[in-house]
C-alpha positions in Angstrom: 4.0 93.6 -51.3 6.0 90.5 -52.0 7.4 91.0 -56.2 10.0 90.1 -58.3 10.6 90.4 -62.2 10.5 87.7 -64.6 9.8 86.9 -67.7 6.5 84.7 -68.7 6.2 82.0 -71.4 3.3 82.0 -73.3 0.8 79.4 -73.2 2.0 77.0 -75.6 5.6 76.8 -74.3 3.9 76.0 -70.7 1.6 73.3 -72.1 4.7 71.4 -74.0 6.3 71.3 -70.8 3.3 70.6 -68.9 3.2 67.2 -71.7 6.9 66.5 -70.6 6.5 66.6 -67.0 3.2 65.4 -66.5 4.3 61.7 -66.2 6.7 62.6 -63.9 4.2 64.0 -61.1 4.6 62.0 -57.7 3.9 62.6 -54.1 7.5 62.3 -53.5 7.7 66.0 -54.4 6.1 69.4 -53.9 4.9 70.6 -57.9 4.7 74.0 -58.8 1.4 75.2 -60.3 2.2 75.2 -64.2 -0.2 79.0 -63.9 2.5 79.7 -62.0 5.8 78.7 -64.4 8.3 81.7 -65.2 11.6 82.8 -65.2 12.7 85.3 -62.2 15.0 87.8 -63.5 15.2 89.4 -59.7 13.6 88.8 -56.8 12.8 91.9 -54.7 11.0 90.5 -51.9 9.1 92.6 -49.5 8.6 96.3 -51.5 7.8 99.4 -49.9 4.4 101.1 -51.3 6.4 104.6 -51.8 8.8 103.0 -53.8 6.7 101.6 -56.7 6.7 104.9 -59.0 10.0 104.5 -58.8 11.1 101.1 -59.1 7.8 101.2 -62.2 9.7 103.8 -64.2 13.2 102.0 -63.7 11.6 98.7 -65.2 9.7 100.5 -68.0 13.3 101.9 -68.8 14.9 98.6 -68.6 11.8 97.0 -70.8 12.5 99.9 -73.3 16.7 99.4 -73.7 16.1 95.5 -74.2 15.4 94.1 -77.5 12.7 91.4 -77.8 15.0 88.0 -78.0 13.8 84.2 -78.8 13.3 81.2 -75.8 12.5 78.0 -75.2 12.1 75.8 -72.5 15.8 73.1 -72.8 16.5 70.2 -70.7 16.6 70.1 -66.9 18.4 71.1 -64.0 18.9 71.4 -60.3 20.2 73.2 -57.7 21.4 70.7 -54.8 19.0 68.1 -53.6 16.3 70.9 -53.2 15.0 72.0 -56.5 14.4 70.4 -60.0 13.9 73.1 -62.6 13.9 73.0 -66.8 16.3 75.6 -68.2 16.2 78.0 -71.8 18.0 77.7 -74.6 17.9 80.9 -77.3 18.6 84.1 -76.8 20.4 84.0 -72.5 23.1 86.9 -73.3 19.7 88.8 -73.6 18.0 87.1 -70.7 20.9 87.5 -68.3 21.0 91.1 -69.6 17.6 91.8 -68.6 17.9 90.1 -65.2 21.1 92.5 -64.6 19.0 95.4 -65.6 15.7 94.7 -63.7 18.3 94.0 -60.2 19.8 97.2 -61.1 16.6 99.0 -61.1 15.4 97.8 -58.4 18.8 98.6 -56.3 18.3 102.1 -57.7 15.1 102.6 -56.9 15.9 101.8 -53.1 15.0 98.4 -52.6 17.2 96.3 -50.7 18.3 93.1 -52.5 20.2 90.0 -51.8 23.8 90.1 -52.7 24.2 89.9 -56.1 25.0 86.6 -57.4 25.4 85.4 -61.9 21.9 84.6 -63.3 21.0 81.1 -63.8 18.1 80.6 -66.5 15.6 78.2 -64.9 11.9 77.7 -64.6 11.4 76.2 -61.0 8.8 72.6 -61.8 9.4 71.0 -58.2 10.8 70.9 -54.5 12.3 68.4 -53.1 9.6 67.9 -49.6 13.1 66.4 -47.5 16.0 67.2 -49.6 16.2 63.5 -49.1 14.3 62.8 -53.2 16.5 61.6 -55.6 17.1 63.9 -58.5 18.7 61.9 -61.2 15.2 60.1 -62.5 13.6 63.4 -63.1 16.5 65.0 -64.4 17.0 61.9 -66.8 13.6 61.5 -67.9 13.4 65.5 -69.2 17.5 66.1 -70.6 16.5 65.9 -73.8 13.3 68.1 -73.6 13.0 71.0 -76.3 10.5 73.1 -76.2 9.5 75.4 -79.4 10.9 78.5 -79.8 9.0 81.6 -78.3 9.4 85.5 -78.3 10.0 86.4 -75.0 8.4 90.3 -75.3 7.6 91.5 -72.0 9.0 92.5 -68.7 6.4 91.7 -66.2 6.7 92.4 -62.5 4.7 89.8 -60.3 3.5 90.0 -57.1 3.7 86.5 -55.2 0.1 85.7 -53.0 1.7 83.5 -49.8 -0.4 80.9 -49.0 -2.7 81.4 -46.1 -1.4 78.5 -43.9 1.0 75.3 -44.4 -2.4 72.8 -45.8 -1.4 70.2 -48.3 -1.3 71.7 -51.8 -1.2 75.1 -50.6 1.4 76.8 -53.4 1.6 80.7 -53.8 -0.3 82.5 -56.0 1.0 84.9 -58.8 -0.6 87.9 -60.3 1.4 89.9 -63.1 1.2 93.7 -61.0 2.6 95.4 -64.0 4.4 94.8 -67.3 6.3 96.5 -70.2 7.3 95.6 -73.6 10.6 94.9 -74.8 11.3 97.7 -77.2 15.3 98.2 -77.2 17.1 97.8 -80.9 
């Protein structure tokens, strides 16, 4: 099954943002389903079925050494001409810790991840359908968004639902496969 970690906001956080970026929404790029809005901590791709009990107790471990910290959803962001995302502000020394811990368990527990590269906080709103889209308007229109603060609690581990087929609108679908509370001091 296709997972990765992440961490959820809660409702409210997503329906401020939803209010921010819903006058932004053209055709000239690809949306992401706001059911849908998180932040990856590691992505583990393709996992093996016998490695779940496993890679389950290494997250619960990581859930349980990591402190519940505060979030919210700060400004915008991009990575090239391909993705427009909105960042966190709050507690990131935390975040970033738990995104090292969840790679690390899943490395440990035998699945085979990307080469490791620094965390960057973001909460993926759009695609760019060409790479040919102009950032800046977006990017402009939500610098100054600030979300309330939430407590992020949980480690969740998602399994991602690939569409079917290429149809317009067709997005993945997410499904939280397991999660754990933060319980570290």
């Amino acid at each position: 099954m296709r997972l990765f970690a992440a961490v959820l906001p809660p409702p409210r956080a997503v329906a401020e943002l939803a209010a921010a970026v819903r006058p932004l929404r053209d055709d000239r790029l690809r949306w992401t389903a706001e059911s849908g809005w998180h932040f990856t901590l590691a992505f583990l791709g393709e996992v093996r079925q016998e490695l779940l009990p496993d890679l389950h107790a290494r997250l619960a471990r990581a859930a349980q050494r990591t402190a519940p910290f505060d979030l919210r959803l700060h400004g915008s962001g991009h990575f090239g001409d391909r993705a427009l995302w909105a960042g966190a502000a709050g507690g990131l020394d935390a975040l970033r810790m738990l995104a090292e811990r969840a790679d690390a368990a899943a490395r440990r527990a035998g699945v085979p991840m990307e080469q490791h590269r620094r965390y960057t906080p973001h909460l993926t709103l759009a695609r760019s359908r060409d790479g040919a889209t102009p950032l800046r308007p977006y990017l402009e229109s939500l610098a100054g968004f600030e979300g309330t603060p939430w407590r992020a609690d949980t480690l969740s581990l998602v399994r991602s639902n690939l569409p079917a087929g290429p149809g317009p609108g067709e997005r993945p679908r997410y499904e939280t496969a397991a999660a754990w509370p933060l319980a570290g001091g």
